[in-house]
C-alpha positions as CSV (number, residue, x, y, z in Angstrom):
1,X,-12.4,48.9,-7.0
2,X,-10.1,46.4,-5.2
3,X,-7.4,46.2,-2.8
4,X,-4.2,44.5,-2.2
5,X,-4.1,41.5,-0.2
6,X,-2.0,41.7,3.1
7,X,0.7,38.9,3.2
8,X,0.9,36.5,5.4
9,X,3.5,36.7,8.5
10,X,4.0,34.6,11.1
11,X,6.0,36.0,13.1
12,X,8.1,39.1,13.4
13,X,11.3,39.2,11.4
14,X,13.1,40.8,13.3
15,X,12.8,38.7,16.6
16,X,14.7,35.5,15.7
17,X,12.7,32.5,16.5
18,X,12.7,29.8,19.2
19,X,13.5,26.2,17.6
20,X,9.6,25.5,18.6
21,X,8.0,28.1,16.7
22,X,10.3,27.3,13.5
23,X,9.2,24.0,13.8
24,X,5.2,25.1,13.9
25,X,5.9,27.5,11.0
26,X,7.8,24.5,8.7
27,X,4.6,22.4,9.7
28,X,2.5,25.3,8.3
29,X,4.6,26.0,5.5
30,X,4.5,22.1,4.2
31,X,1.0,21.8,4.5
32,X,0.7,25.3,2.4
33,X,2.8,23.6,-0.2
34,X,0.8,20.3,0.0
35,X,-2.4,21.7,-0.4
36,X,-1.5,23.7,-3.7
37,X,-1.7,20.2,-5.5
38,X,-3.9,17.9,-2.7
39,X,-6.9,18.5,-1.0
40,X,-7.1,18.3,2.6
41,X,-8.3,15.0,3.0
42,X,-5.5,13.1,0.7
43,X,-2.5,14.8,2.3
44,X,-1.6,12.1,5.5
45,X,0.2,13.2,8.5
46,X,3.1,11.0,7.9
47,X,3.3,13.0,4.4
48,X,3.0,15.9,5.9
49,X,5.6,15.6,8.7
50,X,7.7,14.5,5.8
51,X,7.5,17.2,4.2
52,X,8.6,19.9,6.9
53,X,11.0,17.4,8.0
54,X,10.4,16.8,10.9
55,X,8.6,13.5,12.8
56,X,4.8,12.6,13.4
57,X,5.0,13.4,16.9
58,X,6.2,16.8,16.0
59,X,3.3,17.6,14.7
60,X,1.1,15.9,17.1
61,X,2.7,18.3,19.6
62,X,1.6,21.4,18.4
63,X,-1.9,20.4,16.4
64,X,-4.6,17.8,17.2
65,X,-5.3,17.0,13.6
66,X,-4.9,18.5,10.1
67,X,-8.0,20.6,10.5
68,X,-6.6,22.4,13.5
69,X,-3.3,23.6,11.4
70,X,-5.8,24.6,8.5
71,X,-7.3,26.6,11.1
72,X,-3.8,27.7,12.6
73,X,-3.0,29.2,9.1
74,X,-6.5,30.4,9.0
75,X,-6.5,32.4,11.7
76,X,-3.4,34.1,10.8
77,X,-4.7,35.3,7.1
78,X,-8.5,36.2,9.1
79,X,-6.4,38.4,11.5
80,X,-4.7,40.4,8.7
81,X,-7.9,40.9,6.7
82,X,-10.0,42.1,9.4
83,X,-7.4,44.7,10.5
84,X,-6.4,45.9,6.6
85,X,-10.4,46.2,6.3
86,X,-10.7,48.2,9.5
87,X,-8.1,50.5,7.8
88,X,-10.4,50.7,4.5
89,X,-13.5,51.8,6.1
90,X,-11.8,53.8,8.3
91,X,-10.5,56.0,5.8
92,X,-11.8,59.3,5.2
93,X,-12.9,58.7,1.5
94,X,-16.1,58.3,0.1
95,X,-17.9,55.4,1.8
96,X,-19.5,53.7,-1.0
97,X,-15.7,53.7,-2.3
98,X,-14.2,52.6,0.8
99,X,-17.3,49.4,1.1
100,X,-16.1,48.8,-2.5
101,X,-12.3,48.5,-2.0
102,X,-12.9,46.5,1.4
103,X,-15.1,43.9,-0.8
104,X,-12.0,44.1,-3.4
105,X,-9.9,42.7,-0.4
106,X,-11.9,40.1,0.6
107,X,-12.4,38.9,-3.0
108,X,-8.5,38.9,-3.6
109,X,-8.2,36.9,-0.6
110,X,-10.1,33.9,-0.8
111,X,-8.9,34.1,-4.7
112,X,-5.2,34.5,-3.9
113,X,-5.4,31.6,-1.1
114,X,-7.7,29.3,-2.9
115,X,-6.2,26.1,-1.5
116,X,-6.4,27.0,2.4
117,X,-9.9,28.4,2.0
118,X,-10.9,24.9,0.4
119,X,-9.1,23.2,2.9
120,X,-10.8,25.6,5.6
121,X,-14.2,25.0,4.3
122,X,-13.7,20.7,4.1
123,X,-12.7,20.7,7.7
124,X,-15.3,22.7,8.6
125,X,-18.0,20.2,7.2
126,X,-15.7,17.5,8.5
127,X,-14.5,18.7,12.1
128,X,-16.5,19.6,14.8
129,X,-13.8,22.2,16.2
130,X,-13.1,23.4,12.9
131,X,-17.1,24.2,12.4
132,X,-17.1,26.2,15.5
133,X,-13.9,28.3,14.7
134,X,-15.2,29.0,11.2
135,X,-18.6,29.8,13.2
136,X,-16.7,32.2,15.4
137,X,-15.1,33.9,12.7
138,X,-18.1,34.6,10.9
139,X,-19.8,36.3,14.2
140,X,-16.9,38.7,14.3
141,X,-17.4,39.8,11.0
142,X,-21.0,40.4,11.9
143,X,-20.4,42.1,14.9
144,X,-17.9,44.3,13.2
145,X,-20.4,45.2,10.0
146,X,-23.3,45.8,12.6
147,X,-21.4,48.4,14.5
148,X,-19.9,50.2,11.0
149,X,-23.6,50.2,9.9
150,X,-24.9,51.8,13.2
151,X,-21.9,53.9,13.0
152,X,-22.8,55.0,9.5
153,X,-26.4,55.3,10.1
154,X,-25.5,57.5,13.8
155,X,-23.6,59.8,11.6
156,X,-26.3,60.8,9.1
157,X,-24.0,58.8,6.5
158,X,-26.9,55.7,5.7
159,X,-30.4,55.9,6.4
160,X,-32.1,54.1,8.5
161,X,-33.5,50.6,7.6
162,X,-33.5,47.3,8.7
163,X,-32.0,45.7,11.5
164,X,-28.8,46.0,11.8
165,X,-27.4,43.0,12.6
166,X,-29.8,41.3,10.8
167,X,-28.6,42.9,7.8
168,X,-24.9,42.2,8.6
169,X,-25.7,39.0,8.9
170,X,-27.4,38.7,5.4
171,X,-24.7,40.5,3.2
172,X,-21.9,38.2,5.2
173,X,-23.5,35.2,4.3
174,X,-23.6,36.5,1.0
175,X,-19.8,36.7,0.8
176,X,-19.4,33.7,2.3
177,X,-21.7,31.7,-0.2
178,X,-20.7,33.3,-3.3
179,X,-17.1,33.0,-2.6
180,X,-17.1,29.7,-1.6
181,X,-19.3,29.0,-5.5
182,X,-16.5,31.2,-7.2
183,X,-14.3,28.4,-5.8
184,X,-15.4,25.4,-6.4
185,X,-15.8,26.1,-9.9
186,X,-12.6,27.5,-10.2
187,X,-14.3,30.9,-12.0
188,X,-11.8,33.3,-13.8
189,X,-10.5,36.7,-12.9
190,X,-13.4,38.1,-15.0
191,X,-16.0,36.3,-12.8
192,X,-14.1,37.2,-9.8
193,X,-14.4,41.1,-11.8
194,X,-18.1,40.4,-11.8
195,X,-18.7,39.0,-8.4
196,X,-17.2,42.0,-7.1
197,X,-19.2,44.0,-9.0
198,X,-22.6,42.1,-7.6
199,X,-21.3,42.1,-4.5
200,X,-20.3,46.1,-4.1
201,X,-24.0,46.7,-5.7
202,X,-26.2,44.9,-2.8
203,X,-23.9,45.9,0.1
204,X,-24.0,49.8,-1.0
205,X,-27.8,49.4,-1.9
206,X,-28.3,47.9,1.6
207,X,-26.8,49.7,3.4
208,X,-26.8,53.0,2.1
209,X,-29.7,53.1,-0.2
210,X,-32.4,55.1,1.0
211,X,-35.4,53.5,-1.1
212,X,-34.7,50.4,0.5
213,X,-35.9,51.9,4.1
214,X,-38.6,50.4,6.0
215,X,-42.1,52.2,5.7
């Protein structure tokens, strides 16, 4: 089971835009563009200026380096997911369905923005600011799957069992390797299909798995 992944907006249609905030979005928008054929680190910020049409000093006035504006997009797409997956757990369906279609989600999305999460995951190992965003990212999501699991566990809905931030912590760093491997080695839809799979069968057995709980 999957999910649809939320597009991305930057801003609210309906509330027209000051020149500034065009001029961020263009920057954004040409280094989209740029990264679906270059990877981060060939794409210059001359080229990149260039490409939204706008001068160096433009884009030194609203990001330090590239990494930041990676990040900048980033955070707009982790924002989205982390609210749409809220909405999937939330939903009054069977759990083990709901875990399913929220690991659908996240699947689709580091699929359907392949470039950016590259481009994320070289400026993390190559900026210091970047590593520490990524970093906090990652805590969120570990915050927010230790509370579900509590929740779930509170409710008579999972048994208990390990730790359960601990455990959060495990099955998000599964994600996070096992996406970033379906990446690099540009794996099919039928992989992703499998991944899914994989993934949707530790999570539920985790978490909700009763022969799993500590003696």
């Amino acid at each position: 089971m999957s999910a649809e992944v939320v597009p991305i907006q930057r801003r609210n249609p309906a509330r027209p835009q000051e020149r500034g905030d065009r001029r961020r979005d263009e920057l954004l928008g040409a280094l989209e563009r740029l990264l679906a054929t270059s990877s981060l680190s060939s794409i210059s910020i001359a080229e990149l200026a260039r490409e939204a049409g706008v001068g160096r000093s433009v884009f030194y006035f609203y990001f330090a380096n590239k990494q930041a504006a990676v990040f900048a997009m980033l955070e707009n797409l982790f924002v989205l997911q982390s609210e749409e997956i809220t909405r999937i757990l939330d939903q009054p369906s069977d759990r083990r369905e709901n875990v399913a279609a929220a690991l659908g989600q996240t699947v689709h999305l580091w699929r359907d923005h392949r470039p950016l999460m590259l481009a994320a995951l070289e400026a993390r190992a190559t900026d210091q600011e970047s590593s520490r965003a990524w970093e906090q990212w990652i805590e969120q999501y570990v915050g927010f799957l230790t509370e579900h699991i509590q929740a779930q566990r509170t409710a008579g809905l999972a048994p208990p069992g390990p730790d359960a931030e601990s455990l959060a912590r495990v099955l998000i760093a599964a994600n996070e390797r096992m996406l970033e491997r379906h990446l690099r080695r540009e794996e099919d839809e039928a992989a992703a299909v499998e991944l899914h799979r994989i993934l949707v069968h530790v999570w539920t057995r985790s978490i909700y798995d009763s022969t799993l709980e500590e003696s």
